[in-house]
N, C-alpha and C positions, 0 to 999 in steps of 0.2 A: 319720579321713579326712584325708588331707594333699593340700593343693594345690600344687603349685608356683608359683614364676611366671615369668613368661614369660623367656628368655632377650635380652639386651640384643641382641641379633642378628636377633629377629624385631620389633624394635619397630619398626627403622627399614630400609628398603630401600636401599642404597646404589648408585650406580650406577657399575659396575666402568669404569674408565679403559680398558683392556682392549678393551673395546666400542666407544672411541671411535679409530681409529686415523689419529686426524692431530694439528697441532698447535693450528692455529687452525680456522674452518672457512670462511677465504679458500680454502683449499684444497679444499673439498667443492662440488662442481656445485650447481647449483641442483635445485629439485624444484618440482612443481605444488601449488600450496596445493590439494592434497586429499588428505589422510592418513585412512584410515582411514573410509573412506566409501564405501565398496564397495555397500553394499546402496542409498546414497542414486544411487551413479552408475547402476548398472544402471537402475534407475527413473528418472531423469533421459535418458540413453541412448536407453531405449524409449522415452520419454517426444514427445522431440525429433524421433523418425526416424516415428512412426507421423502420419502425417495423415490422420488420422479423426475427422471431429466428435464431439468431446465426451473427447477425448483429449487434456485440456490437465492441467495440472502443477501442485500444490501442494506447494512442498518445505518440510518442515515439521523446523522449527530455531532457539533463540532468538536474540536478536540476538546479532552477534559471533562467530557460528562459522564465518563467510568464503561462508556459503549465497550471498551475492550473488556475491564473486569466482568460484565455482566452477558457479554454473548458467549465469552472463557467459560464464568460457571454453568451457563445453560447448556453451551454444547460436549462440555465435560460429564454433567447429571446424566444428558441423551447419552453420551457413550456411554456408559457404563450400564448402557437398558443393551446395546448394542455387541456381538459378536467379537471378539478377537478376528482381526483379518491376516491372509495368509502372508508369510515371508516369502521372497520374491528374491533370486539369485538368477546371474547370470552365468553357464558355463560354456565349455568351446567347442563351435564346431566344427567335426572334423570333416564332413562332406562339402562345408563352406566357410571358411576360416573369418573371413569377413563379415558373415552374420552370425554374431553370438547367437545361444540362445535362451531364451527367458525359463526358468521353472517356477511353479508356484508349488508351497508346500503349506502344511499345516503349523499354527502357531509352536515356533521354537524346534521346530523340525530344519529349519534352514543351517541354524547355528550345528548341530546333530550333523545334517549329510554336509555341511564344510570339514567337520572335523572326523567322519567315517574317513572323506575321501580323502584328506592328509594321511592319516592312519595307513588307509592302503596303499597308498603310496609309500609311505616308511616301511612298511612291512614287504612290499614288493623290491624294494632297494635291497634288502638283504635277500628274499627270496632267491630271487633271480640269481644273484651269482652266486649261490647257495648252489642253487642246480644247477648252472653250468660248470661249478666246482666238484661236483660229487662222481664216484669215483664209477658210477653207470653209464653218466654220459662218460667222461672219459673217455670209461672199456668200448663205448659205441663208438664214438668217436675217432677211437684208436685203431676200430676195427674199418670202418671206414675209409680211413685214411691211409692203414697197411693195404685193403683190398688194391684202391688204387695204385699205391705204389707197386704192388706184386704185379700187377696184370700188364705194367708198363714193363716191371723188368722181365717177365716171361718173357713177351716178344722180344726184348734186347737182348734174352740167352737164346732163345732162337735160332737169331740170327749169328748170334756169337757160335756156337754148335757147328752150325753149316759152314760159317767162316775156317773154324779150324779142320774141317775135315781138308777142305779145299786149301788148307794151308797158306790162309791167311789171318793176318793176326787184327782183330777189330780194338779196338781201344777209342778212347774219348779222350777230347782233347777241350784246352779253355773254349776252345768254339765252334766245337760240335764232334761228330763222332768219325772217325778216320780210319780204313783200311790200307795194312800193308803184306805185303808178300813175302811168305817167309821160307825158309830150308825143310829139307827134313829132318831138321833137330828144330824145327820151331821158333829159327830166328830171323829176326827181321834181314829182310837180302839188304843188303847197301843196295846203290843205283851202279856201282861198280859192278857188283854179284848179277843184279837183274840183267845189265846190258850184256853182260856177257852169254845170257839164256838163247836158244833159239826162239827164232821167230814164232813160232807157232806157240812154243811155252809162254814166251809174253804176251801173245794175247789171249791165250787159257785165262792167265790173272787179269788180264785188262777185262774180261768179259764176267769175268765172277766178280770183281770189284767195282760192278757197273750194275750187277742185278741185285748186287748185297746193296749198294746205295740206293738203289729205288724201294729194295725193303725198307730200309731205314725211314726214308724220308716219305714213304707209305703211313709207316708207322707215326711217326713223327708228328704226322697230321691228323691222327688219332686221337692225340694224349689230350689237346685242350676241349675237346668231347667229353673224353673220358673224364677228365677234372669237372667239367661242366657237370656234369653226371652225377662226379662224387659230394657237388660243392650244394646242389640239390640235394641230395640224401643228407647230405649237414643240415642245410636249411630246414628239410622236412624235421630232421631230428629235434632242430634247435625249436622249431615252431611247436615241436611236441613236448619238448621240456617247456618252454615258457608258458605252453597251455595249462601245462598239470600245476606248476607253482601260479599263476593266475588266476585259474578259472577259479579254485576254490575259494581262495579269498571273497573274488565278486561274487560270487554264486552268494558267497552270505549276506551281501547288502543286497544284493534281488531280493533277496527273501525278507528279507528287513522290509524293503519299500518295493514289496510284491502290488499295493494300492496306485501304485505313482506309476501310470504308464512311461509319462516323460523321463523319470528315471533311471526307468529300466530300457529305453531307448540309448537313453545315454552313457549307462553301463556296460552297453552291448558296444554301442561304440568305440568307450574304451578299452575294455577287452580286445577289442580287434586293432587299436594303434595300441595295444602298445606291447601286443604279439608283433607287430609289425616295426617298431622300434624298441627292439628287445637290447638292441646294442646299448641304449640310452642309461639301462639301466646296469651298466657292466660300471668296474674301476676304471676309470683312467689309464690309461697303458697296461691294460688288458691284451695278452697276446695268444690266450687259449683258444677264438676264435677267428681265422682271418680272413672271415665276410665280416667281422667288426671292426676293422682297421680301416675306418668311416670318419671324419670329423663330428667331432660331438658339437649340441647348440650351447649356446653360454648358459642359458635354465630350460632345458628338456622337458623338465617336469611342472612348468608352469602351466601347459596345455590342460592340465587335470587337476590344477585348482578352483574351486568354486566360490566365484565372487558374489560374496552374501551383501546387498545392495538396501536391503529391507529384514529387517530384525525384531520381532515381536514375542521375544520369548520369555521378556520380562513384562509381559502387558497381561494387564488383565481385565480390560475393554477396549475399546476403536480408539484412535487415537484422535486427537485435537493439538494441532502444529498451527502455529503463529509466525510463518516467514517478513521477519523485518526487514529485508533487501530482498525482496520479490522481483530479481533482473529475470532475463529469460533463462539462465545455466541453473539459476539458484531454482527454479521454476520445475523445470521439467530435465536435470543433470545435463551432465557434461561428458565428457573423453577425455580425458587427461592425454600428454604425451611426455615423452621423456627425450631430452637430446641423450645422442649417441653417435660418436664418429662424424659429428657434423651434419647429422639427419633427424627430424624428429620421428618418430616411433611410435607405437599405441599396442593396446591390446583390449583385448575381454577383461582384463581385471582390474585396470585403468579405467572404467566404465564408474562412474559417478552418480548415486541418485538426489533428485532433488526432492522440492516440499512435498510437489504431485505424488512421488512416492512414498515419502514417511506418512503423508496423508489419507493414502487409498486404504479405501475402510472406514475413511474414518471423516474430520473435520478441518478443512482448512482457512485459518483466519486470514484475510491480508487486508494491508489500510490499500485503498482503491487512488488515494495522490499518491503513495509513493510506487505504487504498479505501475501507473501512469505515464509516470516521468522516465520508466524505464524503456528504451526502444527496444522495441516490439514484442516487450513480456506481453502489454492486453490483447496483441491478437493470438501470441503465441498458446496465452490459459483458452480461447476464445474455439481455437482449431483444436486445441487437446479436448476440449469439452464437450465440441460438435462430433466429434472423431468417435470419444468413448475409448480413447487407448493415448498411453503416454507413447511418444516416439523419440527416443534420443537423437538429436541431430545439431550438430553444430551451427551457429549461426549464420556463418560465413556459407556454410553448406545448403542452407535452409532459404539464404537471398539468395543461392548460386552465385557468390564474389568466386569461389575457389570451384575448381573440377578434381582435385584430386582424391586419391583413392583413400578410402578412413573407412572404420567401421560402421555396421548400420545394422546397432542391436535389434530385437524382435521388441515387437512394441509388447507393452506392458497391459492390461484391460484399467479401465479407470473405474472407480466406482467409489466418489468424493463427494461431500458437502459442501461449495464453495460463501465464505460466510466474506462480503466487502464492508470495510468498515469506510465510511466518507461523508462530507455535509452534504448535506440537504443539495445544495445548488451544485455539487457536482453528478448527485442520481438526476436530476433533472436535467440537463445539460449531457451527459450518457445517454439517457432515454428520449431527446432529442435529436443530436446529431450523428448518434451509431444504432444505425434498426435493426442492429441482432442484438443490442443489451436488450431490451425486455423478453429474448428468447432463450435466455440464460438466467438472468434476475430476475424472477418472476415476482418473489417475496420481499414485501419494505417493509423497513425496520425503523418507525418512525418514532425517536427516541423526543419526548418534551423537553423546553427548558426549565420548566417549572412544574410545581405541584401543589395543590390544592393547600391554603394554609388552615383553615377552618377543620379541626377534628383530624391534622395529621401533625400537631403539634408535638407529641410524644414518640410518634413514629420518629420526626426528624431527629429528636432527643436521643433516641437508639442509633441514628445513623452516626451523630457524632460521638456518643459513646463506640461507636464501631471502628471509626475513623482512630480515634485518639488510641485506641489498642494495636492496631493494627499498626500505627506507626512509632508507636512506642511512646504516644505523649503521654503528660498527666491528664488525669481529670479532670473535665471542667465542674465547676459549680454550678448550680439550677441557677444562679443570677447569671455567669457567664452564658449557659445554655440560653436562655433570654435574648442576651444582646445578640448572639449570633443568630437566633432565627428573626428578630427585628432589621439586626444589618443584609440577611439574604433575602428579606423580601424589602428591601431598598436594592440591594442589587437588581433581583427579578423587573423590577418596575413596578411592582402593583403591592399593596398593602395587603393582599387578600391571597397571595403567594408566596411562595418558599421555589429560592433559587435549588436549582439539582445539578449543576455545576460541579461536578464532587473533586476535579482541580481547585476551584478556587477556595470549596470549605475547606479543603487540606491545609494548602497556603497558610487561611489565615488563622486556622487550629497551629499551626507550627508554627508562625512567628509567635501566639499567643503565648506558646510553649516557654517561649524562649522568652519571652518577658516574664512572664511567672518565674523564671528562675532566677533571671537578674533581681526581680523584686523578693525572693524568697520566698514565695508559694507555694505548697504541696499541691495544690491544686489550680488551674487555670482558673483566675478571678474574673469579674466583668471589668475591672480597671484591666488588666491585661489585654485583652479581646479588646478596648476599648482605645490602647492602648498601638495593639498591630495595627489598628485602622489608622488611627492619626498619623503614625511614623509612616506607614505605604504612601499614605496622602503627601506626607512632606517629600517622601523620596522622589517622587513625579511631578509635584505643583509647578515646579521655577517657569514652567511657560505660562501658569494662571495667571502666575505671583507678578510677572516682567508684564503682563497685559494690564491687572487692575491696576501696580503702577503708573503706567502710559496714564489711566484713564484718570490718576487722582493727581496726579501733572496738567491733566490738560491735553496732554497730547492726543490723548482721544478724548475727541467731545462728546460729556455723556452729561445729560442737565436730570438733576434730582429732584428740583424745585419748582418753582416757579409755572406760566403759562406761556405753549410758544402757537400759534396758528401754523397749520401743515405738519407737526412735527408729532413725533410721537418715539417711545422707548422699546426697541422690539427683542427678543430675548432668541439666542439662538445656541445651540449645544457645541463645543467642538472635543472630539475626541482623539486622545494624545497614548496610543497603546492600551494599555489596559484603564486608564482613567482619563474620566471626561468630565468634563465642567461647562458652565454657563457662561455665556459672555453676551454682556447688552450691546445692541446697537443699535446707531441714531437714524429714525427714519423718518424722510422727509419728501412733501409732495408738494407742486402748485401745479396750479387751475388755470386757465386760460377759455375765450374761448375758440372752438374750434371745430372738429371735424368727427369729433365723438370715438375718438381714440386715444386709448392710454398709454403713451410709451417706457415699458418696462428696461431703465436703462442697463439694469445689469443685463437683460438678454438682449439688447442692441450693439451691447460692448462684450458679447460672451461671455460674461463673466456667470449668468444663469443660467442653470441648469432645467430641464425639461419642467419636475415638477413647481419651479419657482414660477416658469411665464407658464405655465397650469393655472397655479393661484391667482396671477396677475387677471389671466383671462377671466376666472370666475368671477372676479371682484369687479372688473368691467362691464361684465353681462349682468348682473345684481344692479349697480347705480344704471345702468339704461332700463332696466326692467321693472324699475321703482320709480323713479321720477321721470320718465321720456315715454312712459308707452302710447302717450298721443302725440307730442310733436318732436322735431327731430333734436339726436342727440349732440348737441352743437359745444361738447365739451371738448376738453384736450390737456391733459394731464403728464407731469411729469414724477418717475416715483425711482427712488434711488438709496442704497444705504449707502448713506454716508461711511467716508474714510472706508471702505471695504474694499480689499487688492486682490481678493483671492475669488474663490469657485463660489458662487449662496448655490446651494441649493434647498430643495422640500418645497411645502405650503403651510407652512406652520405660522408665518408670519404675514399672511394673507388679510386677517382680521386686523393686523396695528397696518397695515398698508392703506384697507379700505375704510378707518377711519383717522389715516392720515388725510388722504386725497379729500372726504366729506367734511374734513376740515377746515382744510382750504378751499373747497367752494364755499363751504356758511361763511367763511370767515369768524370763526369759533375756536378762539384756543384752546387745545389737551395742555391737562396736569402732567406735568413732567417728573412728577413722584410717585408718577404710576406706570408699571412697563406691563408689556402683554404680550401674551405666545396664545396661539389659536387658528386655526383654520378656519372660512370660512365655504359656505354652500352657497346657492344661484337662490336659494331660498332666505341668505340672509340668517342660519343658524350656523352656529359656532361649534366646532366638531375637534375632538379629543386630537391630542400631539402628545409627540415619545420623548423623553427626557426633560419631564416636569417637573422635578425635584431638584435638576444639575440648575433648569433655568433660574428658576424661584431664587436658589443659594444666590445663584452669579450676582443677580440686581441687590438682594441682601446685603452682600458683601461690600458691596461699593458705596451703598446706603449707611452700611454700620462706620466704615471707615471713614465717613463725612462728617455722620452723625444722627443718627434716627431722629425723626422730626412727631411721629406720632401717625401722621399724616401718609406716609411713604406703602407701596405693598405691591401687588404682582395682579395683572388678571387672568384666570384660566379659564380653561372650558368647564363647563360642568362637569362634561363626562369624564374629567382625571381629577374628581375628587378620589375616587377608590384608589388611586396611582399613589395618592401622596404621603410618601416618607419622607419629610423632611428632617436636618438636623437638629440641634436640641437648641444647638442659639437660636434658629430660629424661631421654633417651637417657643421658648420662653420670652423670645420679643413679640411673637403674635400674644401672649398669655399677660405681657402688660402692659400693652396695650399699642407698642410703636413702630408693631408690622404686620400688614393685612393681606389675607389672602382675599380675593373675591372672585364665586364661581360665576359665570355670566352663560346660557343656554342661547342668547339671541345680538344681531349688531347693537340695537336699540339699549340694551344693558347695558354693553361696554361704551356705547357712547355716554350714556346718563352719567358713569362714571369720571367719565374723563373730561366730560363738559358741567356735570352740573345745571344742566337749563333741561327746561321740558323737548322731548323729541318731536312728542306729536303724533297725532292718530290723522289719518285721513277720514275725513267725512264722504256721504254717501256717492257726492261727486268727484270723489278721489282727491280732494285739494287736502292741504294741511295749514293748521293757524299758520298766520301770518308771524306770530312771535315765536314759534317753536324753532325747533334745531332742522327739522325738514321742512317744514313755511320757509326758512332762509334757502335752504338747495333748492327747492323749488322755484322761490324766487328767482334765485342766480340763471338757473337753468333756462328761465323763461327770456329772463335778460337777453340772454346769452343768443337764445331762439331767435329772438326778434333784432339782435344786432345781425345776424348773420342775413335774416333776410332782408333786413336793409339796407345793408352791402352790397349782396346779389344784385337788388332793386339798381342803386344805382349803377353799377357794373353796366347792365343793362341800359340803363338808358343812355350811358355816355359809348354805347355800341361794342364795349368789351375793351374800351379801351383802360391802361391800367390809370389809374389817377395819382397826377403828380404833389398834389397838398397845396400846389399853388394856382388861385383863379386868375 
């Protein structure tokens, strides 16, 4: 059986000049950073135009493939098909101080009644003692307050009147009012004059000085009535001045926002505080009123600010907000406080909004790991959503940690697009273990890694033309264009794609940049580009570089040459951050016979992972299913990569494993100047593996560094011929002749290769020549068969006893 191998023409994909028809791509238009996302736009598209609860967006992408620039411009295009949404302020209420209350107005109407109701506040600051200074109240005032005093001194001339008839003399003293007895010249008697009166004269005065005091003190008990009386008519007064400088004012912004019930509810209520703290608005040591000889608050006039929380009055469609700390305060706002005196403090205008609010109306982006990692922002977006209203509530207040008294604004209505941006494995992993995400994220936004390379060649040409503007590089050249889309579809994996990674075209557009200028280029060259790749390669290799080391030492044992029985070269990927490379290693099998089990030693010693003893298993049921299906499997196999300390995992190396082990039963040496990556099936076909390019280089490398023999090459599946972008070294050593790819569809292939002898067909009674590569497994097999039951045999006849080796 003769294999070919591969033609130097399919190793590597070139990309025809042909394809490119300009010179630089100064000359190529710009294009929309979104290539090749057709399935993610439609779903984004619907996504955006449907407003229906629970129809919000998870586009699902890993970082760097422009997911955010391109769900930006789409949810930005939708606004601007979309309504300006209303401004949204918090003012105070006076029937419940502790529940603000919410207004919604009309775009840029917010900003407008903040700065009405500063206005009327400055204007009412002068009003007010404006009127209380003018010269009507005053006169009322004046007249008010002489009533009182006259009506008090009427009674005290009264009584004064009747005193003097009765000839005694009333007068007022530091502590209160005092009757004395006087002559008839109207002076005071001594106590000498009095005692010398008759009896009966002294109690005439003892008796008039006794009914005059109960006047008095009649009266007496009058006055703080009467004051009470007067101190109301003030009040009425004052209540009638502060209406007339008041009402006017507000009466004009009623009328203004005669549309806004809420407004005019709360105008109404202003009106009435602050008829009712009219003192608030007086000077400072103000003594024309003294029902105002009140302590004033340290800002009186804060009650009647209006804290504008939401501002759209520079907008001219809905908005789209991108919260990069999506905690719960930044989420759905906060309360501020303020120390004072040793206590912290709050109010309505300390009231904080978050994204939920810039965003009602409109679009809200957030990455769904860093919500995530926030405690308890995702249930917090989770209950705002199910709710339909934002509710400001502090965290602490929300777990119930604290019971004390704060505010507890009026919840806000919500009406958001919520857009998540996350990979793949965390919408899966959501929609697994939380059963209210798919009642929220209805819409997936399932972004590609790649895209069609066939007839979007020019496209991509525009995308890096787009790239190189936008970030201010130079032009590439149609040869640099070239090498960039040949090296993105080696990144992609497949010759027949173009990576859409639009982090990593950046990258290497911008170091390309930067070699072009070290080298003097107006233009980004394909030596430049050519150029970023090798240097990134050098900046990462030193773990490749200390491995092929080890292995051109000796320290690792890797044979290039020669023929070994059991052994064989197996090719496996390891990835070191953003680059990965190939590393061979030595795998080896023997046979015994036995009990028709193969033991997978990396998964006896843990070292394998699930899909390795997968492989293992396949490869066991294939040799029982081929040569055992009539007598029993009496094999026993040991399979191991050598020098390996670490985790194997996959089934890639499945096919050099099972034609290790078939080699060690024929007792058939493999070519050790040939390594192989491949999977095998229960069917004996060999089936595609991921990292065929890094493998292929690895063994290359170790090959070139010995010495290419002519002889030396790689075996692959068939099906990652479309895969293979290989480098140009090696491109050019398959091309003269001293290194071979060769694709192989079946085991029988890869054996032919690596034994050289006939495999063999079985004939109609299932047997295979006696001289082929399966005539020898068969044989062994049979051996094997018939030692086993003559073992048994004798067992058996010596009664089960075990046998010592001496008769």
């Amino acid at each position: 059986m003769t294999i070919p191998a591969l033609a130097p023409t399919l190793l590597y994909k070139a990309c025809s000049l042909e394809e490119l028809p300009f010179a630089t791509t100064e000359e190529l238009e710009e294009l929309d950073i979104v290539v090749g996302q057709t399935r993610a736009l439609e779903a984004i598209k619907f996504g955006v135009r449907l407003r229906k609860p629970g129809y919000n967006i998870f586009a699902l992408a890993p970082d760097g493939t422009g997911k955010l620039t391109i769900v930006r411009e789409l949810a930005e295009h939708e606004a601007h098909r979309q309504p300006v949404p209303l401004d949204w302020c918090y003012v105070h209420n006076f029937a419940q101080p502790s529940k603000p209350k919410a207004i919604g107005l009309e775009p840029g109407q917010g900003r407008a009644f903040q700065s009405d109701m500063a206005e009327l506040i400055d204007e009412l600051s002068v009003a007010i003692p404006a009127a209380f200074d003018g010269d009507e109240y005053r006169s009322r005032a004046g007249e008010l307050d002489n009533e009182s005093r006259q009506r008090e001194l009427n009674v005290l001339n009264r009584i004064r009147d009747d005193a003097d008839q009765a000839h005694i003399i009333f007068t007022e003293t530091p502590t209160g009012y005092a009757f004395l007895p006087a002559d008839d010249n109207n002076e005071p008697l001594t106590p000498e004059q009095f005692g010398k009166l008759d009896k009966d004269k002294q109690r005439h005065y003892h008796d008039t000085v006794m009914g005059l005091q109960e006047r008095v003190q009649d009266a007496i008990k009058l006055f703080p009535q009467w004051r009470k009386e007067t101190k109301r008519k003030l009040q009425a007064l004052n209540r009638e001045m502060a209406e007339l400088a008041v009402n006017h004012s507000i009466d004009e912004l009623k009328e203004k926002y005669a549309k806004w019930q809420p407004i005019l509810d709360y105008l109404t209520a202003v009106q009435i505080d602050i008829v009712e703290h009219v003192r608030d608005f007086m000077p400072h040591g103000e003594k024309t009123l003294s029902f105002l000889e009140i302590p004033q608050e340290p800002q009186p006039f804060k009650r009647y600010q209006v804290n504008l929380i939401v501002d759209f009055s520079r907008k001219r469609s809905a908005p789209v907000i991108c919260e990069d700390l999506p905690n719960y305060a930044n989420l759905i706002g906060r309360i501020d406080h303020q120390a004072q005196m040793g206590s912290l403090i709050t109010d309505f205008t300390m009231i904080k909004p978050g994204a939920l609010h810039k965003a009602n109306g409109g679009y809200l982006i957030l990455d769904a790991r860093k919500l995530l990692q926030q405690p308890y922002a995702w249930e917090a977006l989770k209950r705002t959503l199910q709710a339909g209203e934002i509710r400001i509530e502090s965290l602490e207040r929300a777990l119930s940690l604290i019971s004390t008294t704060s505010l507890e604004p009026q919840p806000i209505p919500l009406d958001v697009k919520i857009i998540l941006l996350g990979d793949p494995l965390l919408y899966y992993l959501l929609g697994y273990y939380d059963p209210e995400f798919q009642d929220y994220f209805k819409v997936a936004a399932d972004f590609e890694g790649s895209m069609d390379r066939h007839g979007g060649t020019l496209e991509y040409a525009r995308l890096l033309a787009t790239i190189a503007r936008r970030e201010q590089l130079r032009p590439l050249s149609r040869q640099a264009v070239a090498r960039v889309i040949e090296h993105s579809a080696r990144l992609a994996g497949d010759a027949d794609k173009l990576l859409t990674h639009l982090r990593t075209i950046k990258d290497l557009l911008t170091e390309a940049d930067y070699w072009a200028g070290e080298n003097g280029h107006t233009a980004i060259a394909n030596s430049d580009v050519q150029q970023a790749i090798d240097l990134k390669t050098r900046r990462l290799d030193k773990i490749r570089e200390k491995l092929y080391e080890n292995i051109q030492r000796g320290t690792l044992m890797i044979d290039t040459d020669g023929e070994v029985i059991g052994q064989i070269n197996g090719l496996s990927v390891l990835q070191v951050g953003d680059f990965a490379f190939g590393q061979p290693s030595r795998i080896t099998a023997t046979t015994r016979m036995g009990n028709g089990k193969i033991v997978d030693i990396e998964r006896e010693t843990e070292l394998g992972g699930p899909l390795h003893s997968k492989g293992v298993l396949i490869l066991s049921h294939f040799i029982a299913a081929r040569y055992a299906r009539d007598t029993p499997f009496s094999l026993s196999a040991g399979l191991v990569f050598e020098q390996s300390y670490g985790h194997v995992e996959g089934d890639s190396a499945s096919l050099a494993e099972l034609c290790a082990i078939l080699s060690s039963l024929a007792q058939v040496p493999l070519r050790q100047d040939l390594a192989m990556t491949g999977s095998i099936n229960q069917l004996g076909q060999v089936q595609p593996i991921g990292g065929v390019n890094e493998k292929i280089e690895g063994f290359f490398d170790i090959c070139n560094a010995r010495g290419l023999t002519g002889t030396q090459g790689v075996i692959i599946p068939a099906g990652n011929v479309p895969h293979l972008m290989l480098r140009w070294d090696v491109v050019h050593a398959a091309q003269a002749g001293q290194f071979h790819i060769y694709p192989v569809g079946g085991v029988e292939q890869a054996l032919a290769l690596l034994t050289g002898t006939d495999i063999g067909r079985a004939d109609d009674q299932g047997r295979y020549p006696a001289d082929s590569f399966n005539g020898r497994i068969d044989a062994q097999l049979q051996a094997f068969s018939r030692s086993v039951q003559a073992f048994s045999g004798r067992e058996a006849s010596d009664g089960g006893k075990p046998r010592t080796g001496i008769d």
